[in-house]
matplotlib code that plots the C-alpha trace (Angstrom):
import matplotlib.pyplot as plt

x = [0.0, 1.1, 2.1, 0.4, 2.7, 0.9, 0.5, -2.1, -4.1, -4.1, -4.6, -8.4, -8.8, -8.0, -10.0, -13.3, -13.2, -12.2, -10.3, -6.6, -5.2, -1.9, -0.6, -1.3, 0.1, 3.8, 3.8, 3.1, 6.0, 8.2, 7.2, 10.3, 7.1, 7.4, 5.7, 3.5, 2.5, 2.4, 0.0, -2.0, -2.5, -3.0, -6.1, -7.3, -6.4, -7.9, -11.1, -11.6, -10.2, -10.1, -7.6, -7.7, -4.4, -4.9, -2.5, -3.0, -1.7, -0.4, 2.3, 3.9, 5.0, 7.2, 6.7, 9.5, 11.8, 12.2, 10.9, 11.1, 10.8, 14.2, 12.9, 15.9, 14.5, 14.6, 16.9, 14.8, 14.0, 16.2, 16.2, 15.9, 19.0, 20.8, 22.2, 19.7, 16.9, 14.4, 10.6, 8.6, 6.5, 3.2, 4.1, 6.7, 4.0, 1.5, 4.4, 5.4, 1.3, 1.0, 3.8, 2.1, -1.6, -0.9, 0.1, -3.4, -2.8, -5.8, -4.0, -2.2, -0.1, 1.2, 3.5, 6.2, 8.0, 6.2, 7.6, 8.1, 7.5, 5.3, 1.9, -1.4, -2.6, 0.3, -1.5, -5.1, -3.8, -1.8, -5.0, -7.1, -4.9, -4.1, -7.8, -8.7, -6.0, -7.8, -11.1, -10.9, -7.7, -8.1, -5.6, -4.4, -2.6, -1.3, -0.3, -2.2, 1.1, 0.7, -3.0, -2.4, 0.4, -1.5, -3.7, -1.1, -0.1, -3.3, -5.3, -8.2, -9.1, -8.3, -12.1, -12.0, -8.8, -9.8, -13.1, -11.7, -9.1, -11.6, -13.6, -10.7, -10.4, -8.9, -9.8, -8.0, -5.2, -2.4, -1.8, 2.3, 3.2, 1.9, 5.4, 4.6, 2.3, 4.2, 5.0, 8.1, 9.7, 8.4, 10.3, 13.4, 13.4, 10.3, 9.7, 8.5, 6.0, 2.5, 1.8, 0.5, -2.7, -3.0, -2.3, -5.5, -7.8, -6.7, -7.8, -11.1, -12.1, -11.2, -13.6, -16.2, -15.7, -15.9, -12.5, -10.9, -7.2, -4.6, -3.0, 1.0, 3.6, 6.9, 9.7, 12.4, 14.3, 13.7, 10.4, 9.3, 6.8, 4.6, 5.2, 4.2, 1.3, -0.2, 0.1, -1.8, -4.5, -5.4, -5.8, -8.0, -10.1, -10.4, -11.3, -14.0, -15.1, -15.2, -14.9, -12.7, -9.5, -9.0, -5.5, -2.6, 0.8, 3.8, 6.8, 10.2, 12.5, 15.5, 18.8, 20.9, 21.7, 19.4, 20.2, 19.8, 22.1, 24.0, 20.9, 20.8, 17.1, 14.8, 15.5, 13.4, 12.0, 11.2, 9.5, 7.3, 6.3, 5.3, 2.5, 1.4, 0.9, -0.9, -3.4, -3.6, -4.1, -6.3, -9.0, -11.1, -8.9, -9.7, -6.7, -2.8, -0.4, 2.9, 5.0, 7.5, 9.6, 10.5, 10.5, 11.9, 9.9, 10.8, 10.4, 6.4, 5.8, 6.2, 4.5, 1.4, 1.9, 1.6, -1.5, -0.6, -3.6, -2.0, 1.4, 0.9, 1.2, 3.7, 4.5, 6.7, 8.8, 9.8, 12.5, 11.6, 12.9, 15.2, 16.7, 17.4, 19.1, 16.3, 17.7, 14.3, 13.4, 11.4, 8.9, 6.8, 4.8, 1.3, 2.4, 5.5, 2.8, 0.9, 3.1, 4.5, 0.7, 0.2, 3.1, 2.0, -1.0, -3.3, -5.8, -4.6, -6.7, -6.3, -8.0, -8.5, -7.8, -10.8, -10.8, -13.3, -11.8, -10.7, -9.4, -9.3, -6.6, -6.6, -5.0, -2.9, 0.9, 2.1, 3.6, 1.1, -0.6, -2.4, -5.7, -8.8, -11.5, -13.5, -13.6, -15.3, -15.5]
y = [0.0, 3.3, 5.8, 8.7, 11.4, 14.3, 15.0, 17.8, 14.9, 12.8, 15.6, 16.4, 12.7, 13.3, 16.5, 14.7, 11.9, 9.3, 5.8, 6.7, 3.6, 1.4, 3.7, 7.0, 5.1, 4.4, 8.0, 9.4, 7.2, 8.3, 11.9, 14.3, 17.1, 15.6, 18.8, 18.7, 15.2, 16.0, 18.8, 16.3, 13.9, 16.6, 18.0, 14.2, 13.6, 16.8, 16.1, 12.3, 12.7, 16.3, 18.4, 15.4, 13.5, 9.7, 8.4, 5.6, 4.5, 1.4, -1.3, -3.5, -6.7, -9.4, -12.6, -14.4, -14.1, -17.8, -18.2, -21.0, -18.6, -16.7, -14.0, -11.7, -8.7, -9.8, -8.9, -9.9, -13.7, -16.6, -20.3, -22.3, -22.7, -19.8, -17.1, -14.1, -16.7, -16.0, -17.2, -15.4, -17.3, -16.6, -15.0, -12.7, -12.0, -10.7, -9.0, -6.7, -6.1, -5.0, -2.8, -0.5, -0.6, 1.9, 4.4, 3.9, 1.8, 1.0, -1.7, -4.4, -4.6, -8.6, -9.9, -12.5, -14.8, -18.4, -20.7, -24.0, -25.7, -23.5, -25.4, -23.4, -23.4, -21.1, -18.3, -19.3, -19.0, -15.8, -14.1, -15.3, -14.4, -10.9, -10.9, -11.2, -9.1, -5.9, -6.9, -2.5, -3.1, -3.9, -6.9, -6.4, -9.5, -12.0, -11.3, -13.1, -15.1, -15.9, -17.0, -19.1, -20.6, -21.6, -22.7, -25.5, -26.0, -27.2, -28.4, -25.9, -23.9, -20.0, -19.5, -22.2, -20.3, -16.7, -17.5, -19.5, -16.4, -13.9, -15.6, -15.8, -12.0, -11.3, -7.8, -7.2, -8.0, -5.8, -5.2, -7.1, -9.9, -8.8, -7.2, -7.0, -9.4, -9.7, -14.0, -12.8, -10.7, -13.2, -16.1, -14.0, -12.6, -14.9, -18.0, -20.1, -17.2, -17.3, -15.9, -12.5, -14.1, -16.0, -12.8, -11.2, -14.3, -14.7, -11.0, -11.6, -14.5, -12.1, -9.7, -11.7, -13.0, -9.6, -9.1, -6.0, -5.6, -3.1, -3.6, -2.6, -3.2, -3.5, -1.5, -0.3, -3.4, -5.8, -4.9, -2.4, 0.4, -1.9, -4.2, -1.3, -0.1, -3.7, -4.5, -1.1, -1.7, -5.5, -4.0, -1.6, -4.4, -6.6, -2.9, -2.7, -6.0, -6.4, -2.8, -4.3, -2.3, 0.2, 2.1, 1.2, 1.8, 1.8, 0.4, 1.4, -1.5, -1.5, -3.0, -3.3, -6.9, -8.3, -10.9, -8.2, -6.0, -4.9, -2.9, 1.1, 1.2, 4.0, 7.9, 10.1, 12.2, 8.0, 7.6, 10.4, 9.9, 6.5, 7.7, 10.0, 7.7, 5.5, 8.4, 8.7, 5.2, 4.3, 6.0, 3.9, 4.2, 7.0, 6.1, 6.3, 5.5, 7.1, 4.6, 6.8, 3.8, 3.1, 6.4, 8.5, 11.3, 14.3, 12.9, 11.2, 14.8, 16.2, 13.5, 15.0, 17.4, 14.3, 12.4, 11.2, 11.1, 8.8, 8.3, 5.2, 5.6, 5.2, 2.0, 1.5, -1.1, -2.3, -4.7, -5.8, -2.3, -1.8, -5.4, -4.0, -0.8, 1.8, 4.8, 5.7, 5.8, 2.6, 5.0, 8.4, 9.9, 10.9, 14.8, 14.4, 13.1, 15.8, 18.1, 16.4, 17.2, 20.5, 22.2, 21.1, 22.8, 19.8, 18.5, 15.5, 12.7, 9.8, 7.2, 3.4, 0.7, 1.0, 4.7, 5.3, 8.8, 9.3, 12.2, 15.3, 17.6, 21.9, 22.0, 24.5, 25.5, 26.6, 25.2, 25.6, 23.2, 19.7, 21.1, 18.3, 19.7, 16.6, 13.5, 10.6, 6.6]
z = [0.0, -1.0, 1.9, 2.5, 1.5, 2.7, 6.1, 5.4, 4.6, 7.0, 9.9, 7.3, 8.2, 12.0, 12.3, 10.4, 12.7, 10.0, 10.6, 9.7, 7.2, 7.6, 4.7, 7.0, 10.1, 8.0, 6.8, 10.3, 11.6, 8.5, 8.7, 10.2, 11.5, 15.1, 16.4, 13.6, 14.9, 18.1, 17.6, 15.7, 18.6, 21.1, 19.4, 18.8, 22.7, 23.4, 22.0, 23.3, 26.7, 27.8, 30.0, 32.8, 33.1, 35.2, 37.7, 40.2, 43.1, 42.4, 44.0, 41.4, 42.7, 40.3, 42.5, 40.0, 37.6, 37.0, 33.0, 30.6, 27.5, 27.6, 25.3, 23.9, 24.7, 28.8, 30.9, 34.5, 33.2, 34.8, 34.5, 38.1, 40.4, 38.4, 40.2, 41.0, 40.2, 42.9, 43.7, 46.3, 49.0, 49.5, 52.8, 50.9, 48.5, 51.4, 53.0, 50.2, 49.6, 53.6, 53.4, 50.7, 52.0, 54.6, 51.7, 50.7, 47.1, 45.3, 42.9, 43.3, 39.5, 39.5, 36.6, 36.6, 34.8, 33.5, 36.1, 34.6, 37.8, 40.1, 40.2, 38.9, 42.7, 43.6, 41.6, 42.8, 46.4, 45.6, 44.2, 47.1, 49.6, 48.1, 48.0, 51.4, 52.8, 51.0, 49.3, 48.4, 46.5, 42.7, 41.7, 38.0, 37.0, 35.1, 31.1, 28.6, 28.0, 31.9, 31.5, 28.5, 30.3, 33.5, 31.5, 29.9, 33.0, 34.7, 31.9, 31.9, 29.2, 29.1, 30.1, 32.8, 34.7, 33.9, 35.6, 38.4, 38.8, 39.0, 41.5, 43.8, 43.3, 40.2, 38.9, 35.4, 33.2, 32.5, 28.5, 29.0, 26.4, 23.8, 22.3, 18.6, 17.2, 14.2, 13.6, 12.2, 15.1, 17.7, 15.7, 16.2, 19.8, 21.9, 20.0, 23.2, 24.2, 23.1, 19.2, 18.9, 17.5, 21.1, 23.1, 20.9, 22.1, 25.6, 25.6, 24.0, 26.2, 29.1, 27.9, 26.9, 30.6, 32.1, 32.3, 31.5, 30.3, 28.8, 26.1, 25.0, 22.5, 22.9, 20.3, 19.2, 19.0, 15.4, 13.8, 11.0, 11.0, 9.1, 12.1, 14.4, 12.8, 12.4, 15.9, 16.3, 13.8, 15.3, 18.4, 17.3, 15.8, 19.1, 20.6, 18.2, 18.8, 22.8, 23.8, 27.0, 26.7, 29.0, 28.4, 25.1, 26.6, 23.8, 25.6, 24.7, 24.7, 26.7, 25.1, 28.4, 29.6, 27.0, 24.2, 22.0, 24.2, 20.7, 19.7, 20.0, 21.7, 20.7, 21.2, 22.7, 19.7, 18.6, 21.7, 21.4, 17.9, 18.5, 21.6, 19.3, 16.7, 18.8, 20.4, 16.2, 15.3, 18.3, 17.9, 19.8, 23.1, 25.2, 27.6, 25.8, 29.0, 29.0, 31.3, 33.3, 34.2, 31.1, 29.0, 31.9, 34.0, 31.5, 28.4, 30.2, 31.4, 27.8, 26.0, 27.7, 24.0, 22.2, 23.0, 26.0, 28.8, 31.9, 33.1, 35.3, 39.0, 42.3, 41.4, 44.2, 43.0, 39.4, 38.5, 34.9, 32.8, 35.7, 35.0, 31.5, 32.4, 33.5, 35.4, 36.9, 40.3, 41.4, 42.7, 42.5, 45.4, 44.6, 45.5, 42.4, 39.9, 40.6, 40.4, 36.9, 35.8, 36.9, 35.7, 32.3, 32.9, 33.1, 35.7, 37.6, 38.9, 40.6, 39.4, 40.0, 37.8, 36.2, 35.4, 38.0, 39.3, 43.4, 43.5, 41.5, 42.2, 41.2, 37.8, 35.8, 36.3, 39.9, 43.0, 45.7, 47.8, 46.3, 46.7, 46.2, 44.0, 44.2, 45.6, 44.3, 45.0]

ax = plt.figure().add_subplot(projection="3d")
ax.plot(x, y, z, "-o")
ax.set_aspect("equal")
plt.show()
């Protein structure tokens, strides 16, 4: 398909509310107008999601690291026995939970590597017991790569776990694993990890079982723009379909300790064309994350010009990126993502997993004191 070679164009298309095409999508990503684009996807930001920006206050807790897939593009994965391979006991689990419920989280954000002997229970019990230590906290876990691997593990169907999951407390699904759906790139840096086309139905069976998830892609690393836009436009379609995404967060892949280590990584101005392209693309997302962690806190605060409507939460602690070089902080307060927010000029909001807002603090530029406008459960 022909690209797109005006730009003009394709901002006529943006501004009518028309679907933008693969060919618009590679001549967006070729295009050297990055304020152009980022004006673009502020206006289509703008008009589907307003002046709010979301946070949450979240924990993030990797329970292992031990994984059979040894994807290149990892840096935290580790076979068992080798050295900084670790496994956390339930009691570990509930510990590292505890210690953040004072600071009033309302999400617990669980991901891990797929254990090659941990039995399926270990995760019911994990949920359950998370479950019943805050039934007010909002568990978001498990990738669809994790789901579809429990669900080899144990002999249940993905419906069968994701149903006994959410009964033991399960809230959502976080968008990881889904890297780029491309059969191509996954043959060359995660061959044992699920296909893109079985990330796209664990997701729909999620949603069809009232599930909700994310959804993210991972570059910078082997794939084309074609590759890129692709992965955007299938997710678009499942969007279409179930309706059960709630935020797309692009992830930029980090090179460092990684089997791909000899890789540059993307640059900034590469970072932020790709969010706006994907406020762009998506046009059926309301939510386009910026992930401090990974893209840093100056380049997150300024991709709030380019599309960008959430930039995650506290997180607390993160070892994944970090395995793979991030020089982030493993944590943000609630008062330094408000303040990230604010002097941008936006309103910032706390929100829940969900979207459902908690707090809404004064907006605009200024360093006074985190006033609440609203509060809402």
């Amino acid at each position: 398909m022909p690209l797109t070679n005006d730009i003009d164009l394709i901002a006529a298309k943006v501004e009518a509310g028309e679907r933008l095409s693969r060919g618009d999508g590679e001549a967006l990503l070729a295009s050297g107008g990055l304020l152009k684009l980022g004006e673009l996807a502020d206006r289509a930001r703008r008009r589907l999601a307003g002046e709010r920006v979301f946070f949450v206050s979240n924990r993030h807790i990797n329970h292992t690291n031990v994984c059979g897939n040894r994807c290149k593009f990892c840096a935290f994965s580790a076979s068992e026995g080798e050295p900084g391979a670790y496994t956390m006991s339930l009691d570990e689990i509930l510990a590292a939970a505890r210690a953040s419920l004072a600071d009033g989280i309302t999400e617990l954000h669980i991901v891990g590597g797929e254990h090659p002997a941990l039995p399926y229970e270990y995760y019911l019990e994990m949920i359950q017991a998370l479950h019943e230590l805050d039934p007010a906290v909002h568990i978001q876990a498990f990738t669809a790569s994790e789901i579809s691997f429990f669900a080899s593990r144990s002999g249940k169907t993905v419906a069968q776990v994701l149903a006994e999951l959410k009964q033991a407390g399960l809230g959502s699904l976080p968008g990881g694993g889904a890297e780029i759906f491309s059969e191509r790139v996954r043959g060359l840096v995660c061959p044992r990890k699920i296909s893109g086309q079985g990330w796209l139905d664990v997701m729909r069976t999620a949603h069809e079982t009232g599930i909700k998830s994310n959804a993210t892609m991972l570059y910078g690393h082997v794939e084309t723009a074609g590759e890129r836009i692709d992965h955007l436009i299938r997710l678009r379609q499942l969007q279409d379909e179930t309706g059960g995404f709630g935020s797309f967060i692009p992830l930029t892949f980090h090179p460092a300790n990684t089997g791909l280590a000899h890789l540059p990584g993307s640059t900034g101005i590469e970072d932020l064309k790709m969010l706006a392209v994907s406020r762009l693309m998506l046009d059926n997302f309301v939510n386009i994350k910026a992930f401090w962690i990974m893209l840093g806190i100056k380049v997150a605060q300024i991709s709030l010009f380019f599309g960008v409507n959430d930039i995650d939460g506290t997180v607390v602690e993160e070892k994944i990126t970090h395995a793979a070089g991030a020089r982030t902080g493993q944590a943000l307060s609630r008062n330094e993502l408000v303040g990230l927010i604010r002097a941008a000029g936006r309103i910032p909001v706390e929100r829940d997993t969900l979207y459902n807002v908690v707090r809404v603090y004064d907006g605009g530029q200024g360093g006074g004191p985190l006033v609440d406008m609203v509060e809402e459960v």
